[in-house]
Each structure stands twice: as structure tokens, then as C-alpha cells.
VEXBATOR-236862 format. One record per residue: residue in one letter; chain; x, y, z of N, C-alpha, C, O in turn. Coordinates in steps of 0.001 Angstrom, whole numbers. Layout:
# residues N
{"A" "A" {X Y Z} {X Y Z} {X Y Z} {X Y Z}}
...
***
This chain:
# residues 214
{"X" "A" {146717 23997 123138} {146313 25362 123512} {147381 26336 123041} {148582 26109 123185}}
{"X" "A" {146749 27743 122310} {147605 28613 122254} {148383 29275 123266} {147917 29421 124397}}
{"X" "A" {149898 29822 122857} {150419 30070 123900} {149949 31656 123909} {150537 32157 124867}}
{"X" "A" {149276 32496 123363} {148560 33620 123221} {147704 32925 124669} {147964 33667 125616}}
{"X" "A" {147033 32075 124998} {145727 31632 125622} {146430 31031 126785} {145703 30677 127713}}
{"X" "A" {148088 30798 126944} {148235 30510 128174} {148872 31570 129204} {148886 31540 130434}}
{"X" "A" {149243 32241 128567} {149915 33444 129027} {148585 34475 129583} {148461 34902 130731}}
{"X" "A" {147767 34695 128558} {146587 35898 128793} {146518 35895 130311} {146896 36854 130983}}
{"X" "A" {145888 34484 130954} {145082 34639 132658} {146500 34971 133592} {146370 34869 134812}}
{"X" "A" {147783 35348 133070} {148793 35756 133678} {148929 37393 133741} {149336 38092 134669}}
{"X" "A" {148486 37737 132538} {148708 39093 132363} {147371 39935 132919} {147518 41127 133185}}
{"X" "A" {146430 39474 133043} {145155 39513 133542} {145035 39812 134817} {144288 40620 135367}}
{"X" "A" {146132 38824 135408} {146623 38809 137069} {147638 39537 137795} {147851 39591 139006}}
{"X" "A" {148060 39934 137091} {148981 41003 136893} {148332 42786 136411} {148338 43922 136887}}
{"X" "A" {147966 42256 135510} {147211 43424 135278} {145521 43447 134986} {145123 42995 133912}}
{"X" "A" {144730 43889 135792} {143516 43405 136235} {142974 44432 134965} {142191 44157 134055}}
{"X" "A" {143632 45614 135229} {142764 46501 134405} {142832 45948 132603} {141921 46163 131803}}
{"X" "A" {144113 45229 132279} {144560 44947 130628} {143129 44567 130025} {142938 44980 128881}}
{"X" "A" {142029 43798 130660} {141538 42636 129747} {140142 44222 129476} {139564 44180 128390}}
{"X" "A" {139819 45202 130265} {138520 45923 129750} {139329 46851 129074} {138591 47393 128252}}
{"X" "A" {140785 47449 128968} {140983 48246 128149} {141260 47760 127210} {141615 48515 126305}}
{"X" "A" {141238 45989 126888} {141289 45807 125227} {140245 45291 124793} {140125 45137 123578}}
{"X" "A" {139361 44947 125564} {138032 45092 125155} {137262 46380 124658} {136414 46363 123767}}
{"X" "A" {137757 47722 125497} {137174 48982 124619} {138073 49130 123320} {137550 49612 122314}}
{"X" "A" {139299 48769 123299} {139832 49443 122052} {139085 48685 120826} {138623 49278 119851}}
{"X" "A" {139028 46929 121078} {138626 46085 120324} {137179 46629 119886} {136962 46406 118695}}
{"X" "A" {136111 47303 120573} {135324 47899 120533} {135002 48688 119825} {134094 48498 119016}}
{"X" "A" {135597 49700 119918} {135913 51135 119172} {136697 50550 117498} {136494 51162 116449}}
{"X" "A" {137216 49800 117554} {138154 49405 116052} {136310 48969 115418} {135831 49473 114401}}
{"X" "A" {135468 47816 116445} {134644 47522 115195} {133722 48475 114899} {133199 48398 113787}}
{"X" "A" {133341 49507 115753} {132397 50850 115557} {132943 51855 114442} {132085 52353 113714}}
{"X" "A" {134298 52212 114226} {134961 52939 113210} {134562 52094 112115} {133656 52530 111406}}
{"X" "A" {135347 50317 111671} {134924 49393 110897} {133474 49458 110240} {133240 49459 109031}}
{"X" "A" {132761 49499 111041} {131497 49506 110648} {130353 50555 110123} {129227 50375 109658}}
{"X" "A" {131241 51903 110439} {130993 53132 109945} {131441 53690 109130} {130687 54484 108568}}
{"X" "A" {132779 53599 108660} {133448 53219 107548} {132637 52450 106160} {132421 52722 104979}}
{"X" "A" {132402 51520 106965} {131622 50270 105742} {130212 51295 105628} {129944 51520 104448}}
{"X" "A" {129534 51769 106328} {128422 52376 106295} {128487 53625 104708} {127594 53825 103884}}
{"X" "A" {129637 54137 104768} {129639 55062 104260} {129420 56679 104174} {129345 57471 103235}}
{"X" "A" {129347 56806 105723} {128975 58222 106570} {130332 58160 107173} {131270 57363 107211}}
{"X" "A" {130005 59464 107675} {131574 59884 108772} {130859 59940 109921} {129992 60796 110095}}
{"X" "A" {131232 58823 111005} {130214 59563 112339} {130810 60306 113534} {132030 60450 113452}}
{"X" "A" {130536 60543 114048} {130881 61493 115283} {129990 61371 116289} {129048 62158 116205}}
{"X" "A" {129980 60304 117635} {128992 60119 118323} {128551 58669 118214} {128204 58097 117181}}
{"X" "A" {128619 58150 119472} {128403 56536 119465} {126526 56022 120622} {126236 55607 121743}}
{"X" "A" {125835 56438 119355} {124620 56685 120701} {123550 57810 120557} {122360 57847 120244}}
{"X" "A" {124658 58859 120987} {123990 60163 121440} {124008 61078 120691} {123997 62198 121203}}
{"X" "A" {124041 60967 119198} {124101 61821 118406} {125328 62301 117594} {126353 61958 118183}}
{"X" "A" {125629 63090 116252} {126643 63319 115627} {126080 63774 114130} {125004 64071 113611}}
{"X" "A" {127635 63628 113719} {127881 63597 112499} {127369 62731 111502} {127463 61679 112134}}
{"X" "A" {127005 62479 110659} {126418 61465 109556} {127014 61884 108163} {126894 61063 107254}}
{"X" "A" {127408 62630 108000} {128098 63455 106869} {128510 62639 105635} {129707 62352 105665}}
{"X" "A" {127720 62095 104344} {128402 60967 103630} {129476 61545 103290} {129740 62615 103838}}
{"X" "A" {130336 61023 102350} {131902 61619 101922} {131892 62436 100818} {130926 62482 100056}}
{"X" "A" {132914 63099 100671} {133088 63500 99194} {133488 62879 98325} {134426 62082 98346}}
{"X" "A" {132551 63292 97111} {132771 62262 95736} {132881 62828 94781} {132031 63712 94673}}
{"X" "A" {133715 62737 93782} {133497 63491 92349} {132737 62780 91632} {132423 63399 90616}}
{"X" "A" {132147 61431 91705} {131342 61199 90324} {130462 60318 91135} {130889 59552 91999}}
{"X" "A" {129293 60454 90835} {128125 59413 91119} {126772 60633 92073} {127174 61782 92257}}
{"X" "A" {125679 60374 92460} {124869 60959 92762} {124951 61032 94223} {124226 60390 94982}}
{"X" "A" {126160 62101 94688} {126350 62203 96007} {125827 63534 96554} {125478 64364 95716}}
{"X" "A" {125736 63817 97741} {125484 65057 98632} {126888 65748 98247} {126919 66850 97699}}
{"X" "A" {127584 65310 98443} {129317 66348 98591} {129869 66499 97503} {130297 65458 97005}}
{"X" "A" {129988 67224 97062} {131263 67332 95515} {132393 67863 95632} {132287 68781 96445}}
{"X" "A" {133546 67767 95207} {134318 68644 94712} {134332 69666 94389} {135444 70136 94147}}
{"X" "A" {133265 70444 94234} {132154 71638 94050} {131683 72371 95421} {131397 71785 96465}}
{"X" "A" {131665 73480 95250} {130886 74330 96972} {129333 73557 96979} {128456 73614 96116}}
{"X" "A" {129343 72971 98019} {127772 72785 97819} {127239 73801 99300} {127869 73919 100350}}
{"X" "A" {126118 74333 99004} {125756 75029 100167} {124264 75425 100127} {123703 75464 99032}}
{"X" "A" {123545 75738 101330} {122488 76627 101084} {121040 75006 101096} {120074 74865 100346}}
{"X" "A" {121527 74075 102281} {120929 73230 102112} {119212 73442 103531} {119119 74282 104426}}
{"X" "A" {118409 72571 103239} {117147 72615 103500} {116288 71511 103388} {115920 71091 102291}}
{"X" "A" {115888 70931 104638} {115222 69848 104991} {113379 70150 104528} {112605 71107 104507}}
{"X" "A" {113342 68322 104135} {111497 68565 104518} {111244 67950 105746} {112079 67361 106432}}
{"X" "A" {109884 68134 106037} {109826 67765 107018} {110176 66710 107964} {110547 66995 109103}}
{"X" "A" {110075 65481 107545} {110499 64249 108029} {112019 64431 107656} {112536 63325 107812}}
{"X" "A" {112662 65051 107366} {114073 64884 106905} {114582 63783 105987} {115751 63401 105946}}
{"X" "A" {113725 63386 105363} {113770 62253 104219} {114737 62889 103149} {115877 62536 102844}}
{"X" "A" {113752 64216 102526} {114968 65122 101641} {115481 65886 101847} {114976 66588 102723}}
{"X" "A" {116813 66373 101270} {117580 67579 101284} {117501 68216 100344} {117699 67539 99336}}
{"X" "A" {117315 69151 100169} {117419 70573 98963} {118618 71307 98695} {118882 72094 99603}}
{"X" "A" {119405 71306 97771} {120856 72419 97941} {121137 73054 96861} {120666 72691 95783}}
{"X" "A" {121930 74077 96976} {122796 74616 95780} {123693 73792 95411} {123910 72973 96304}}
{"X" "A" {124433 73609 94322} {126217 73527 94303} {126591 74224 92661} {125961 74771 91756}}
{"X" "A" {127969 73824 92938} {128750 74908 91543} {129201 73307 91066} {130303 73477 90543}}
{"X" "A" {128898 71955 91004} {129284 71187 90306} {128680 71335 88961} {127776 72122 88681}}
{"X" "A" {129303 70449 88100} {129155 70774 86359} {128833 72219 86059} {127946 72715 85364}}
{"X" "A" {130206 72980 87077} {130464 74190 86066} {129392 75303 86148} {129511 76211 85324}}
{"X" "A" {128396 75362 86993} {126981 76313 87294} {126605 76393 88710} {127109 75542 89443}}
{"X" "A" {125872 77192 89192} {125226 77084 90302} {123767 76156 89889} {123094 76589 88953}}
{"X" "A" {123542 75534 90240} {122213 74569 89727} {121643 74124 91379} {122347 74398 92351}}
{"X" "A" {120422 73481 91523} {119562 73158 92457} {119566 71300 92386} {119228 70584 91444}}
{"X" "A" {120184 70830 94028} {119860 69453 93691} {119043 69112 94862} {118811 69832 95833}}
{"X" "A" {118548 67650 94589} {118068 66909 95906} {118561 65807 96508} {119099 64891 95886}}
{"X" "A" {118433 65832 97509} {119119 64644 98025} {118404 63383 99099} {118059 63515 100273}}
{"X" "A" {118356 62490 98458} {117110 61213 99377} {117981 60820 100065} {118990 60267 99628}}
{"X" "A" {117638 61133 101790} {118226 60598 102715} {118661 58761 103014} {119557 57940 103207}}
{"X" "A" {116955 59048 102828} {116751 57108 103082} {117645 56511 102044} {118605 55828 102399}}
{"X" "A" {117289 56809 100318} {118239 56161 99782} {119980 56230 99384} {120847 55565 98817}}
{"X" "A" {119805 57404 100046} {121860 58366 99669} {121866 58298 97799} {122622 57637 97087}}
{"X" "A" {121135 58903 97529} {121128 59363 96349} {120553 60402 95802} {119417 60581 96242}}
{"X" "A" {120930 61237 94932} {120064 62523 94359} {119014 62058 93616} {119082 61103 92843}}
{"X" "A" {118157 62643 93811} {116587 62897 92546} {116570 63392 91896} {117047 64484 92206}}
{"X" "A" {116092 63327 90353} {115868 64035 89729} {115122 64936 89638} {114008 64969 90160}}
{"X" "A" {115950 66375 88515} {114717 67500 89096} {114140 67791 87309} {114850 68508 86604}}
{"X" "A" {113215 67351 86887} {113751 67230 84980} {113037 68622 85045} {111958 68840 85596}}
{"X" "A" {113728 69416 84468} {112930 71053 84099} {113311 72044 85033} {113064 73235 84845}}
{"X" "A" {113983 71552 86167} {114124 72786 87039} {116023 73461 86929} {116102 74689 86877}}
{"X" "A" {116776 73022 86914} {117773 73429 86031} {117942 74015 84672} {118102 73247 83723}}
{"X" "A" {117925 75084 84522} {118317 75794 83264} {119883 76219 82836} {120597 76850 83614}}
{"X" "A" {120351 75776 81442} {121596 75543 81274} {122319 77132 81059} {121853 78073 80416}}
{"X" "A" {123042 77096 81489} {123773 78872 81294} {123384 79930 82179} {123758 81096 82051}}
{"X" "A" {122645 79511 83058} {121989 80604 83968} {122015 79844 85811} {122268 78674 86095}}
{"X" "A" {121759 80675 86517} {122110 80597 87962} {120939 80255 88678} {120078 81121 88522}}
{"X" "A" {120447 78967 89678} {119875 78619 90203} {120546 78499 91707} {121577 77896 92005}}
{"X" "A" {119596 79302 92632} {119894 79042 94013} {118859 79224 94892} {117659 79298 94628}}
{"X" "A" {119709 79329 96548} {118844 79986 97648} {117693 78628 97878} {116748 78971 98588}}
{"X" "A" {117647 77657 97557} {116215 76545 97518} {115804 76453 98913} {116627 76648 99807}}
{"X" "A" {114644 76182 99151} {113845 75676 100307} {112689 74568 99809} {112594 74605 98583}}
{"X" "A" {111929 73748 100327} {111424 72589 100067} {109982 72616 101261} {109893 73252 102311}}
{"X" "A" {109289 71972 100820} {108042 71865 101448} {107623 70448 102369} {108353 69463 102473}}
{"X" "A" {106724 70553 102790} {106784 68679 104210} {107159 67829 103488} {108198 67216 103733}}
{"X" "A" {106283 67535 102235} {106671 66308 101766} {108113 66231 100724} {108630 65180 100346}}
{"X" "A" {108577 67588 100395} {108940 67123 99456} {108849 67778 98363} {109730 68408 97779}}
{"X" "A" {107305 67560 97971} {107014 67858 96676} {107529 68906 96097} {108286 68586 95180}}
{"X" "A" {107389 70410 96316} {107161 71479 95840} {108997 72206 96484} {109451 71926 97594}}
{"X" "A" {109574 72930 95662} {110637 73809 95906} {110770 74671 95456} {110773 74756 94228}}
{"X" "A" {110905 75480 96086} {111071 77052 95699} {112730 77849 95612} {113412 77797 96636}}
{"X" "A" {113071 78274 94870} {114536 78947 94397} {114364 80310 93598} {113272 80678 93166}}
{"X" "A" {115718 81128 93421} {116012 81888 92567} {116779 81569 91572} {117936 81199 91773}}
{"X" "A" {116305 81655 90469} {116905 81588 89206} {116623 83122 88420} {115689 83921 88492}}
{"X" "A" {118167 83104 87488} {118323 84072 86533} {117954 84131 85544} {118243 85103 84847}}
{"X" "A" {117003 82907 84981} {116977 82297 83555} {115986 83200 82636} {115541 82655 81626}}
{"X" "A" {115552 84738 82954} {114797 85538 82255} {115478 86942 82581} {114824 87929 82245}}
{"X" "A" {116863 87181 83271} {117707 88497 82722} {117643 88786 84526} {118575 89413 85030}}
{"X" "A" {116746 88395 85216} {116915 88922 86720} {116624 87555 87269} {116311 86446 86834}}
{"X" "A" {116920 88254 88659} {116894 87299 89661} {115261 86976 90139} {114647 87896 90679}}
{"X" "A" {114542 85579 89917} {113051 85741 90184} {112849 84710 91582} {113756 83891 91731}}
{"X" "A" {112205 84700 92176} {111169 83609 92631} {110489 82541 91932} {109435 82873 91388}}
{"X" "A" {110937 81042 91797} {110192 80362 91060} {109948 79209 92068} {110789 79048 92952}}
{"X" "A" {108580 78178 91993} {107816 77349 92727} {108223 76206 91713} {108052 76534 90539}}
{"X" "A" {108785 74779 91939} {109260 73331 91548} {108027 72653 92044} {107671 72813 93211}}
{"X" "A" {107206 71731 91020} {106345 70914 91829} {106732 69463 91041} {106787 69531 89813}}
{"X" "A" {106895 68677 91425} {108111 67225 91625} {106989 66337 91069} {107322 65241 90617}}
{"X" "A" {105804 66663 91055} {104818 65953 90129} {104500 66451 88810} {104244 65698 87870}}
{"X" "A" {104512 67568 88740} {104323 67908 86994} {105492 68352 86435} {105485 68591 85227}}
{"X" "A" {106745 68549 87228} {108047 68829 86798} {107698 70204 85931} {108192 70487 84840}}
{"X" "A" {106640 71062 86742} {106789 72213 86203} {106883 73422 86860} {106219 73568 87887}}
{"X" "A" {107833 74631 86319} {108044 75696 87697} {107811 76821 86777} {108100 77200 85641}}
{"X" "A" {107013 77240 88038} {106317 78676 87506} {106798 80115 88569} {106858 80125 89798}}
{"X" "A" {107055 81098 87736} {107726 82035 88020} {106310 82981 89227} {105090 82970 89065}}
{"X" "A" {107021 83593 90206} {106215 84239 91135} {106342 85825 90884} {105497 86719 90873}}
{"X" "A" {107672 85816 90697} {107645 87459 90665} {107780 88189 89121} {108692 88890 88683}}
{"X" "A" {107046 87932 88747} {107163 88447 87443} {107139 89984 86636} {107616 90477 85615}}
{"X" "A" {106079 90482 88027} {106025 91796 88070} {106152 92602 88843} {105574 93678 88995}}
{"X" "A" {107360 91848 89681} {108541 92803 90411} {109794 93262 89663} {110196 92477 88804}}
{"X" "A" {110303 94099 89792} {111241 94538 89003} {112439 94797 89783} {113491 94986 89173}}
{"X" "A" {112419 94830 91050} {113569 95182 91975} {114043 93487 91981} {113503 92538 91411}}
{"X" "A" {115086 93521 92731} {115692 92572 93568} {114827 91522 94431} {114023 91916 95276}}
{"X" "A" {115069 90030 94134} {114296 89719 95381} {115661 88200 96034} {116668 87950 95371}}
{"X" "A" {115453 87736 96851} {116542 86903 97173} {115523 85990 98520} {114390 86176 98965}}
{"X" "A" {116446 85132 98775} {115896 83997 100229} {114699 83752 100278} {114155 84108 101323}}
{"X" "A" {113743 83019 99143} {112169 82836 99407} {112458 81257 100228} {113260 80330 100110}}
{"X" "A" {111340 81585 101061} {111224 79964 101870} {109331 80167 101795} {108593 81152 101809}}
{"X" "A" {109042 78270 101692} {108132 77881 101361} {107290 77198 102341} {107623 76206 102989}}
{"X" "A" {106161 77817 102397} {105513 76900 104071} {104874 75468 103668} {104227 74998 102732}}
{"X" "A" {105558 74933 105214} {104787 73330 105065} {104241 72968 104298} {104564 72020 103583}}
{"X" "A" {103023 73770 104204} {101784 72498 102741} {101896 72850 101618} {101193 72320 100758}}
{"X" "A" {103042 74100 101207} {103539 74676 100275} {102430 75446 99478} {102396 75364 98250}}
{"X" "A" {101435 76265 100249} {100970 77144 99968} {101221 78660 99769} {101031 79384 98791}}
{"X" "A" {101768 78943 101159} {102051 80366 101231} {103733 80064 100507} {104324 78985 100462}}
{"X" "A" {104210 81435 99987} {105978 81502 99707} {106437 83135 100670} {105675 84102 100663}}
{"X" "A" {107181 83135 101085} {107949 84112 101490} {109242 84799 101035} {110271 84130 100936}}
{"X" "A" {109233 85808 100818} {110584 85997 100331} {111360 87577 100364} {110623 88494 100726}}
{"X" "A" {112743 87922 100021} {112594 89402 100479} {112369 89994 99184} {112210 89474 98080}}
{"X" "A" {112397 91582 99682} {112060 92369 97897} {112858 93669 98676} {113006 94160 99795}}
{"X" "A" {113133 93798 97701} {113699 95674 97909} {112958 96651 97175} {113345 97815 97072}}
{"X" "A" {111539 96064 96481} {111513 97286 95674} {110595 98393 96183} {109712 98833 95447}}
{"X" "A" {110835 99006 97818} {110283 99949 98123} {111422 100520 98462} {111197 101643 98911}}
{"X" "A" {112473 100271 98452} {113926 101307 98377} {114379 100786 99473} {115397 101277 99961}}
{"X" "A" {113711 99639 100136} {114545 98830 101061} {114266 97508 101375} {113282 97050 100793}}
{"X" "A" {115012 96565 102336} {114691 94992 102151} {113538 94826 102986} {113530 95138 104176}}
{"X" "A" {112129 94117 102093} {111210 94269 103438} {111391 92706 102831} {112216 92153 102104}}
{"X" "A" {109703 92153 103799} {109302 90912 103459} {108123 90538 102534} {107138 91077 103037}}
{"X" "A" {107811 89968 101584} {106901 90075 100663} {106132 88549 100710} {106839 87586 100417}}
{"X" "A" {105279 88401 100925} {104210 86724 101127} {103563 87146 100058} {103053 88179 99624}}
{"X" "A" {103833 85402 99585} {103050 85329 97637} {102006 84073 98403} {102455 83343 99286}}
{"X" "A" {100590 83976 97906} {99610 83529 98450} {99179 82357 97065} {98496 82866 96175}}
{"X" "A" {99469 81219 96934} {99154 80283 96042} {98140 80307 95528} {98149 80230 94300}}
{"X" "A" {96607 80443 96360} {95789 80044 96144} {95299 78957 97146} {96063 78205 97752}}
{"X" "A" {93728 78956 97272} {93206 77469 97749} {93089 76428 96876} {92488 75429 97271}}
{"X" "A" {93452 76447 95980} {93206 75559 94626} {94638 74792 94914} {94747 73640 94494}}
{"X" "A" {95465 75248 95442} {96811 74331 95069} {96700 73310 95963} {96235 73427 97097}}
{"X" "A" {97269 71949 95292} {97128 70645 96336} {98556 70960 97366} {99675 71450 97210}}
{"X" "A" {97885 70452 98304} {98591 71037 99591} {100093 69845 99937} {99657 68694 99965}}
{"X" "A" {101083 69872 100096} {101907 69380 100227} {102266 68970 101987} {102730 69711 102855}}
{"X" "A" {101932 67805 102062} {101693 67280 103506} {102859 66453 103786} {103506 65985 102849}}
{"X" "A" {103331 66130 105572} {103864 64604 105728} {103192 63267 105348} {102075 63082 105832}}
{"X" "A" {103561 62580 104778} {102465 61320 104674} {101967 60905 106080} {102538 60879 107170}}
{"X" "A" {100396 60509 105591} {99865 60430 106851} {98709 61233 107628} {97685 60884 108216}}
{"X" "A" {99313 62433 107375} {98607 63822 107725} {96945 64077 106926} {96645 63486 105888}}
{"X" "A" {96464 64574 107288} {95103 64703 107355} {95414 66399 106983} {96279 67103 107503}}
{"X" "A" {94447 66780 105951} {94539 67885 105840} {93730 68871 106308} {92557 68545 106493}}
{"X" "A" {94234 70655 106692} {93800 70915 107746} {93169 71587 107282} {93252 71477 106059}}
{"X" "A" {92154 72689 107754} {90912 73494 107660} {91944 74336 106182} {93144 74209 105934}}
{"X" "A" {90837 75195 105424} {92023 76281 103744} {92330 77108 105019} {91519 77304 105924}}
{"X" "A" {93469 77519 104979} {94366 78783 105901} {93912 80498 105028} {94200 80700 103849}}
{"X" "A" {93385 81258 105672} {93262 82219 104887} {94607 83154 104776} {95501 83031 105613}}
{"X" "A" {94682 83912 103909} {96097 84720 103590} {96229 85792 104887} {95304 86357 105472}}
{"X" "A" {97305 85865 105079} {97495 87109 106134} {96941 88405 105592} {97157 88756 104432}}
{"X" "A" {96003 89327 106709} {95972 90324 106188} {97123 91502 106466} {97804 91563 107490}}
{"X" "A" {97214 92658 105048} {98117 93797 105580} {97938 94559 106706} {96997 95106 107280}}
{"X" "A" {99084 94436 106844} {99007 95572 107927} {98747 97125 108027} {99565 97845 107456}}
{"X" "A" {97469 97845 108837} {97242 99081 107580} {98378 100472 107378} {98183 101305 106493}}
***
């Protein structure tokens, strides 16, 4: 027998409390251990926290070395939507929860020009941002199946900034200044556009457009 193992039921007896406070520390070492190995930072054993993966300079991470900011869930929180200033631009990325890796966005990055502000729709599919890539700042719609984005404001000429995109990614919202101040401006897709759902979901009655207010 170890003399570690003959001594212990002495110190035990002596000190009643020793054997659960090294059982929590022993505890706590394999919960750090194992979160560590996970590859998140956590904060919260249970009841909630931090999940935060790390910062990385190279590979298809959430964090860069770069500002990343200006991020936006879909519905299930599967994806993330963000800005960052990595490779030298403001550009638009995504980020797959389930797998901790970015998606590709092929066509929605334009090289030399400024992409931001993104928001994302239930599933996913469809994202909406401002890009500079025609001399102003526009409204443009990302749809993740035809990898094609089409410009909304084309024949606005003022300022527009912060469009967010509803659930089935029909309606877009966004601001405008060009009545000489910041109002709110709703761009109306169409009933023709396939509706961007949680999987699962059943789709609901066509939503008609809001009317103005007179």
C-alpha cells in the first residue's frame, strides 16, 4: 500500500473538511481541462455563459486579429453573420455554429470596396448588408442558394445604413435620410420570393405589405 493511501484516512480525521475541498478543486481542474480541450472559453458550469471560441489568425475562425463586429443570429442560432477588417477590408462573413467554421459566401464580397452592417434571415439563407461597390452606400439582399445579391436601393440617392431582414426574408428594413432626415424605409420582396423558414416550419398564410401611413 501507498504511503499517499496510508496517511490520507489520518488527515481525513483530522481534517474532516480536506477530502470535499479536494474533491471540488479536483473537479474544477477537469471542467477547465475539458473546456480548454473543447476549444471555447466558458464562463458558467450549468447555468449558462460564455462560449466565446478563441482568437486565431489563420484558419476559418469567428475571432481574428482583425475588429470583428456587427454580428447577427438566425433563428435557431445555428449561424452567425458579421463584419470584420481581416484581409485588409471590411468584408461580410458567416459563421456555422454547429460546425465552428465559416461558410462560404462566393459573390458577396467585393474586392476594394466596403461591406457591412449584415443581418440574416431564420434559416440562414438570405443576408442583407451595405456595400459601397457602385460609388455609395446601398442595401443589398445575399441568397446562399443562387449566390446572387441584388441591390435594393438603387434609386435612392441619399444615405441609407442598418437594414435588417425579416424571418422568411421577405420584408427588408432599413434607414434612409433622404427626406432631410433619418426615417425608416420597408422594401417589400414580393410574394414570389421563396420564403426563408426554420426547418420544419410550415409555411404561413402570403403576409401583405404594410400599408402607409396617410
Amino acid at each position: 500500500m501507498s504511503t499517499a493511501a496510508l496517511y490520507r484516512p489520518r488527515m481525513m480525521k483530522c481534517c474532516p473538511s480536506w477530502d470535499h475541498a479536494f474533491l471540488k478543486v479536483l473537479g474544477l481542474c477537469l471542467v477547465i481541462g475539458l473546456a480548454s480541450c473543447g476549444g471555447f472559453l466558458w464562463d458558467g458550469f450549468g447555468s449558462g455563459g460564455f462560449v466565446t471560441p478563441p482568437t486565431q489568425n489563420l484558419g476559418a475562425t469567428l475571432n481574428s486579429s482583425a475588429a470583428d463586429q456587427e454580428p447577427s443570429y438566425s433563428y435557431d442560432g445555428r449561424y452567425l453573420v458579421f463584419a470584420s477588417d481581416r484581409l485588409a477590408q471590411r468584408s461580410i462573413y458567416l459563421y456555422d455554429m454547429q460546425q465552428r467554421r465559416l461558410v462560404d459566401l462566393p459573390g458577396l464580397n467585393q474586392p476594394n470596396t466596403l461591406q457591412e452592417q449584415p443581418d440574416i434571415s431564420a434559416d440562414g439563407r438570405y443576408i442583407v448588408y451595405i456595400s459601397e461597390q457602385l460609388g455609395k452606400p446601398d442595401v443589398f439582399v445575399y441568397d446562399r442558394q443562387t449566390f446572387e445579391a441584388k441591390r435594393l436601393t438603387e434609386n435612392i440617392l441619399a444615405e441609407v445604413r442598418h437594414p435588417t431582414i425579416s424571418g422568411n426574408g421577405r420584408f427588408v428594413a432599413f434607414e434612409s435620410n433622404r427626406s432631410g432626415q433619418w426615417n425608416i424605409e420597408i422594401y417589400d420582396r414580393g410574394t414570389g420570393v421563396d420564403l426563408s423558414l426554420p426547418s420544419g416550419s410550415a409555411a404561413p398564410p402570403k403576409a401583405s405589405p404594410p400599408s402607409p401611413s396617410p
